[in-house]
C-alpha positions as a printed Julia matrix, in Angstrom:
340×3 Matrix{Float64}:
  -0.55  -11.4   -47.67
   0.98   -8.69  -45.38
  -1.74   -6.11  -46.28
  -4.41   -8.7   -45.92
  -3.14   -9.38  -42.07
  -3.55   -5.82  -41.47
  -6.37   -4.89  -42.79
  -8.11   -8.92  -41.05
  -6.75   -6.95  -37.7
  -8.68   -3.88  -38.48
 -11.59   -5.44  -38.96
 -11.48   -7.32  -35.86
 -10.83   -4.46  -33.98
 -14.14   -3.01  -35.37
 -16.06   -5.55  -35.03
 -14.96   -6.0   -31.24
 -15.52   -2.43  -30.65
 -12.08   -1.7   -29.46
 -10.44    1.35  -28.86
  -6.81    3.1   -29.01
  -5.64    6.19  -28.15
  -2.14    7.63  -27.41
  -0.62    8.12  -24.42
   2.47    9.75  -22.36
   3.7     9.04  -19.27
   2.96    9.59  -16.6
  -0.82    8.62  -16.75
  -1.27   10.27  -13.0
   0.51   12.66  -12.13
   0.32   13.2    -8.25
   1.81   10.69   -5.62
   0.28    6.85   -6.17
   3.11    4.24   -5.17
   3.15    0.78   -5.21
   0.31    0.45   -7.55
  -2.19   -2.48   -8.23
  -3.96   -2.05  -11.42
  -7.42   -4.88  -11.79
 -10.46   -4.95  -14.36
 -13.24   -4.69  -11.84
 -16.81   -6.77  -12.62
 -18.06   -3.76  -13.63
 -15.99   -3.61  -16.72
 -14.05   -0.15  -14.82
 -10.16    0.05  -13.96
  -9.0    -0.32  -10.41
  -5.69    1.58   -9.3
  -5.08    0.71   -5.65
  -1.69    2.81   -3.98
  -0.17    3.29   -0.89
  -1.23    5.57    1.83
  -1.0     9.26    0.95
  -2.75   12.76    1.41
  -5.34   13.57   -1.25
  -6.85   17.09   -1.56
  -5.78   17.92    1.35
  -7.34   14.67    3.33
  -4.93   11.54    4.34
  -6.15    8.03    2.59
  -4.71    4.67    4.25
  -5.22    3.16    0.64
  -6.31    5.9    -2.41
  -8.08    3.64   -4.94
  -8.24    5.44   -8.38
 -11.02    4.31  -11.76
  -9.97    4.52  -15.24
 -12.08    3.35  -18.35
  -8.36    3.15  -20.29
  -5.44    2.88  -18.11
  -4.66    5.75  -19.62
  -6.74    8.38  -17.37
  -7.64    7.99  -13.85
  -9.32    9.5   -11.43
  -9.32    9.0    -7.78
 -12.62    7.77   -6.18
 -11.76    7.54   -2.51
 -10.26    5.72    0.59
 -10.42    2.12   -0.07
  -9.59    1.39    3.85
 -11.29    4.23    5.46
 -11.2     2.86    8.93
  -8.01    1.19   10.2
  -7.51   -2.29   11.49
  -7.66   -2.75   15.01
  -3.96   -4.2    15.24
  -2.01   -1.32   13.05
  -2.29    2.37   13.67
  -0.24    3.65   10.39
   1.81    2.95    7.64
  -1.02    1.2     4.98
   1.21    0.12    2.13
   1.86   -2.13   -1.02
  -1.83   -2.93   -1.87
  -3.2    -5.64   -3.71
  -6.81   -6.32   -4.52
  -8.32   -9.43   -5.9
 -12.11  -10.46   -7.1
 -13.38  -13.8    -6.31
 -16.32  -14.44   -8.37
 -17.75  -17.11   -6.69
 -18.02  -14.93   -3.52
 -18.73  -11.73   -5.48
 -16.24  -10.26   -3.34
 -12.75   -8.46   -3.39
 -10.16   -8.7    -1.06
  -7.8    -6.46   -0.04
  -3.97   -7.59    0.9
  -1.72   -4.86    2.24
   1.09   -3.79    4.91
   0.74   -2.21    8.25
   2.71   -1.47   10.95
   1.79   -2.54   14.35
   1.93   -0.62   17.8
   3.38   -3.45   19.2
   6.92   -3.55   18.55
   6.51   -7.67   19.35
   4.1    -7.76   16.35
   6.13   -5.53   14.0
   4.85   -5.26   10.09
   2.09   -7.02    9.11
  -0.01   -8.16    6.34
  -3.95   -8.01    6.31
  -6.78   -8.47    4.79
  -9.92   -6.66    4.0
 -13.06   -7.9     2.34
 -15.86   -5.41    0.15
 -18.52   -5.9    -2.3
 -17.05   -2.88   -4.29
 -14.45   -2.1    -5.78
 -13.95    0.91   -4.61
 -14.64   -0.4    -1.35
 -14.79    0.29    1.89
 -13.09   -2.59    2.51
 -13.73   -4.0     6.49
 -10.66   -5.69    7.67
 -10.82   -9.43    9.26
  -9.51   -8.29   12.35
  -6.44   -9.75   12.91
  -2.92  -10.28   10.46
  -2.53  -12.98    8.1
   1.18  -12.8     8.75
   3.84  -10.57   11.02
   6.91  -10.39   12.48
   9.92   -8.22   12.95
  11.44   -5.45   10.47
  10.41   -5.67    7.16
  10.07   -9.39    6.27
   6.27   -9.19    5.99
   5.08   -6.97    3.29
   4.21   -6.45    0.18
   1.78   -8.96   -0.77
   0.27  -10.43   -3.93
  -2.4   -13.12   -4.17
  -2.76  -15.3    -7.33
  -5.21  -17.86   -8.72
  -3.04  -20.56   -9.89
  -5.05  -20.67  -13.55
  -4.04  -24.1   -14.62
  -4.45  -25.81  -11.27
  -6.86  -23.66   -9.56
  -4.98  -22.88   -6.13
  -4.58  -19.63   -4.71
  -1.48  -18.22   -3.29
  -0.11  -15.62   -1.25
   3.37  -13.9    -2.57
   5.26  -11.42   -0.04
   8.46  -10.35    1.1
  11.45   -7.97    1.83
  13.63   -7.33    4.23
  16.92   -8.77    2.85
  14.88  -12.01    2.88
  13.78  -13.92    0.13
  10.32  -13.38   -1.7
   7.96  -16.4    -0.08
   4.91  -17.76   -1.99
   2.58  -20.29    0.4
  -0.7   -21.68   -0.36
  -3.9   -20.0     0.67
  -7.02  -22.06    1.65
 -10.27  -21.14   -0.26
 -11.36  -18.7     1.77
  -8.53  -16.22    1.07
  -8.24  -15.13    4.8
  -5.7   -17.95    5.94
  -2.81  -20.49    4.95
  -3.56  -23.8     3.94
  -2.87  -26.37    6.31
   0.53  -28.51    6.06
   1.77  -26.21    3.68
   4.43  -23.79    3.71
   6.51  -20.83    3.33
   9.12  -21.47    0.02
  11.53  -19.27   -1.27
  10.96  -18.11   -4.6
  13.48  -15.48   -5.7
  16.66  -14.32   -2.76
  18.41  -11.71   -3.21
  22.15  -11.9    -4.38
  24.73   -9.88   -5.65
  22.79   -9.37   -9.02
  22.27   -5.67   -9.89
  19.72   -4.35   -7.49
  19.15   -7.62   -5.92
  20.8    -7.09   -2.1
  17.2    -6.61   -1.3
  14.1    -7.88   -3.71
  10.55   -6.89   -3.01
   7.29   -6.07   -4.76
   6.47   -9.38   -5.99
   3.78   -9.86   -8.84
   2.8   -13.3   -10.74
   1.39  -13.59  -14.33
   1.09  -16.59  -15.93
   1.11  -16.39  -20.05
   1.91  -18.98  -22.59
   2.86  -21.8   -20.14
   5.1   -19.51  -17.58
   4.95  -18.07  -14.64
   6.61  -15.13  -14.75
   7.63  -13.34  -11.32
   8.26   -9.25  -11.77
   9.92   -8.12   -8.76
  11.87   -4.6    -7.6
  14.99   -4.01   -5.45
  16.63   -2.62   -4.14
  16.01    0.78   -2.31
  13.12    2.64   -3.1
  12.89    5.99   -1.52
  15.39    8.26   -0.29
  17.8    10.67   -1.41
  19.48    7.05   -2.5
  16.76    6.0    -4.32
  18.24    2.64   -6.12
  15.43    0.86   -7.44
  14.36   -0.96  -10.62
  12.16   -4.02  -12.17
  13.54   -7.42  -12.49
  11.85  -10.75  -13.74
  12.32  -14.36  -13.16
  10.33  -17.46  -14.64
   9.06  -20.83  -13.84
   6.43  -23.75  -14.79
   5.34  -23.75  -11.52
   3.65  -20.91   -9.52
   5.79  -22.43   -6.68
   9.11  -22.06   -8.37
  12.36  -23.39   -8.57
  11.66  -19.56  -10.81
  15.26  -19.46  -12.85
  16.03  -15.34  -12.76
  16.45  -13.65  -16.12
  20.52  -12.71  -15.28
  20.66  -16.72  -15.27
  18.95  -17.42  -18.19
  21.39  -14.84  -20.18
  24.44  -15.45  -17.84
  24.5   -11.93  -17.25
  24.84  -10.29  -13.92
  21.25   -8.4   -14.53
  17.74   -9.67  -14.85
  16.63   -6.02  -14.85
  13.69   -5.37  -17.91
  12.89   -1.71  -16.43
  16.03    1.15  -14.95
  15.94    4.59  -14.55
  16.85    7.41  -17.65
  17.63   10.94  -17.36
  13.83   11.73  -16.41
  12.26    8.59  -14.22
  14.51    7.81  -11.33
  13.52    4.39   -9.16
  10.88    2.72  -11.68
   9.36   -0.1    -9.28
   6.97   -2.41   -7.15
   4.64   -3.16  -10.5
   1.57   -4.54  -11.54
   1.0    -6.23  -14.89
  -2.73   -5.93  -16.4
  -3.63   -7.25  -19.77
  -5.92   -5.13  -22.14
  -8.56   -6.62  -24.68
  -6.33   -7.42  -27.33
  -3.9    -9.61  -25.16
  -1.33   -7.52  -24.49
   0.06   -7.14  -21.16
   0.98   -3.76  -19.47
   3.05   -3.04  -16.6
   2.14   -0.48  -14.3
   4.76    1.06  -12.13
   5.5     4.03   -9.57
   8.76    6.07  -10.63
  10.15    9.68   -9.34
  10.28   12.53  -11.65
  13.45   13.87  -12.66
  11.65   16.82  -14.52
   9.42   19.18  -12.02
   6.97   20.1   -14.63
   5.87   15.91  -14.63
   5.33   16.31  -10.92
   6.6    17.34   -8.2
   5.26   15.04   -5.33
   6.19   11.54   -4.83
   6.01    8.49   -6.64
   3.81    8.83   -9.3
   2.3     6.23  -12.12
   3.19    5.33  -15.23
   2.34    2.32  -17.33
   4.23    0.75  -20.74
   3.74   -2.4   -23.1
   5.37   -5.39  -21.95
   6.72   -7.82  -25.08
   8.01  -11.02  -25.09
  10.89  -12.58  -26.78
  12.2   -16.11  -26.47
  10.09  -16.91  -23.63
  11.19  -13.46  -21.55
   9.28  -10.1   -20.86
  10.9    -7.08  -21.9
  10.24   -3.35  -21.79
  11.18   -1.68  -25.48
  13.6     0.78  -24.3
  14.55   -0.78  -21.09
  13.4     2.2   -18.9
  10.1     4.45  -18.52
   8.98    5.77  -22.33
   9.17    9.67  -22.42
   7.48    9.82  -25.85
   3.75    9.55  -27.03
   2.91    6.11  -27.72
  -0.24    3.97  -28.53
  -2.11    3.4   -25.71
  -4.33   -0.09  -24.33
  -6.68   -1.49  -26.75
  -9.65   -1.25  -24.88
 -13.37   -2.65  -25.75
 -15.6     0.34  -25.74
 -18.21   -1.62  -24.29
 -16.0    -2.35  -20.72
 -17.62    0.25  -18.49
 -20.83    0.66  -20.06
């Protein structure tokens, strides 16, 4: 019966056109932090990072294409002219199609000029991928130090709402309802708590939220607790819930551990962090991270990308070895046909 299995999966991976390489981190090799990894409409890979010079020439937010995950190319400056209310710092992007609208939007941080507005979150809105993306003109959210970044929207896929994720600044990550048109918060609701930080390993400050919902959870990735710097402290951590809202029960409480921590550094990644989690065409999920290289010869600029498999036991996420893979290993089952 085992044999049979097999050989019922190669034939469905035939017949679905599907492909499978190999892989070894990291899959880009020059500076590309706080990525967002989507399947575009046009059956392509989006990689959208934080601001950083390219060739050369400074983008706000790089956006990279890949037909694989596996190799990447960059294609340009998603935000090519800045928003009238920040003048630098164009972080932590997050991009999101709405098929309805045939549109993507754009969520990221900015700084301000205005020391009353502080960091912000914004919006931008293209037909393409690859944008440009033109900015609504004003925040969707602000305030002092660095409460207000790092955002993440998510369609709700059992009950159809749409939400907003954010947060840092020794604050708690906040989820609030979005109305439909992506651009503002819905009115009477607001801001709640989802995950706070606490005395949990690298949990004095949590950051980098992302929400996937498989197999009846929702599942909330989220970093902490320094990310840069000659300190560099930083790792992935995961909580859960039935709700998109929350109450989201961490992983350390689950195990009655002090950890919830499914990705740490090893002798060659140092400060694996702020993730995205993309699902290929066989149904497994990937997470795809930023982490500094230990080694020179992997690169020697920045935070740079790497992706592994994501499995699941007992209702939990984990990464095989617990930190960035350093070996070759079988890459994304991908359907040929995608990009064509």
């Amino acid at each position: 019966m085992r044999y049979l299995a097999i050989f019922e999966f190669l034939l469905f991976l035939i017949d679905h056109a599907y492909t499978q390489g190999m892989y070894v981190n990291p899959v880009y090799k020059a500076d590309f932090a706080d990525p967002t990894v989507i399947l575009g409409h046009d059956g392509w890979f989006y990689a959208y990072g934080t601001n950083t010079s390219v060739d050369n020439a400074f983008y706000n937010i790089q956006v990279a294409k890949s037909s694989d995950l596996v190799h990447w190319k960059i294609v340009g400056d998603a935000l090519p002219v800045k928003p009238i209310w920040a003048d630098k710092d164009f972080w932590a992007p997050h991009v999101l199609y709405d098929a309805q609208r045939q549109e993507y939007y754009l969520y990221y941080s900015g700084e301000s000029p205005d020391s009353q507005v502080g960091k912000c979150i914004g919006v931008a809105i293209s037909k393409s991928p690859e944008g440009p993306f033109v900015d609504i003109g004003k925040p969707l959210v602000s305030g002092e130090g660095f409460i207000n970044i790092d955002p993440m929207a998510f369609d709700d896929p059992v009950t159809g709402k749409k939400y907003l994720y954010w947060g840092s600044g020794h604050q708690p990550i906040k989820v609030r309802e979005l109305n439909d048109d992506r651009i503002s918060f819905k009115a009477g609701s607001n801001a709640l708590n989802a995950v706070a930080p606490n005395k949990d390993d690298y949990s004095k400050l949590v950051e980098g939220a992302w929400a996937h919902h498989r197999d009846g959870y929702y599942y909330l990735f989220y970093s902490g607790d320094n990310c840069c710097g000659d300190k560099a402290n930083y790792a992935v951590m995961v909580a859960r819930s039935k709700n998109a809202t929350g109450p989201f029960e961490r992983l350390s409480e689950a195990k009655k551990t002090i950890s919830s921590t499914i990705l740490v550094r090893n002798e060659t990644w140092l400060a694996p962090g702020h993730n995205s989690v993309i699902t290929d065409n066989a149904g497994q999920d990937w997470i795809v991270y930023h982490a500094i290289a230990l080694d020179p010869s992997l690169s020697s600029k920045g935070r740079i990308m790497l992706i592994d498999r994501i499995h699941y036991k007992d209702g939990w996420p984990y990464i095989a070895t617990n930190s960035p893979s350093k070996e070759s290993l079988p890459a994304p089952f991908i359907n040929k046909n995608n990009s064509k």
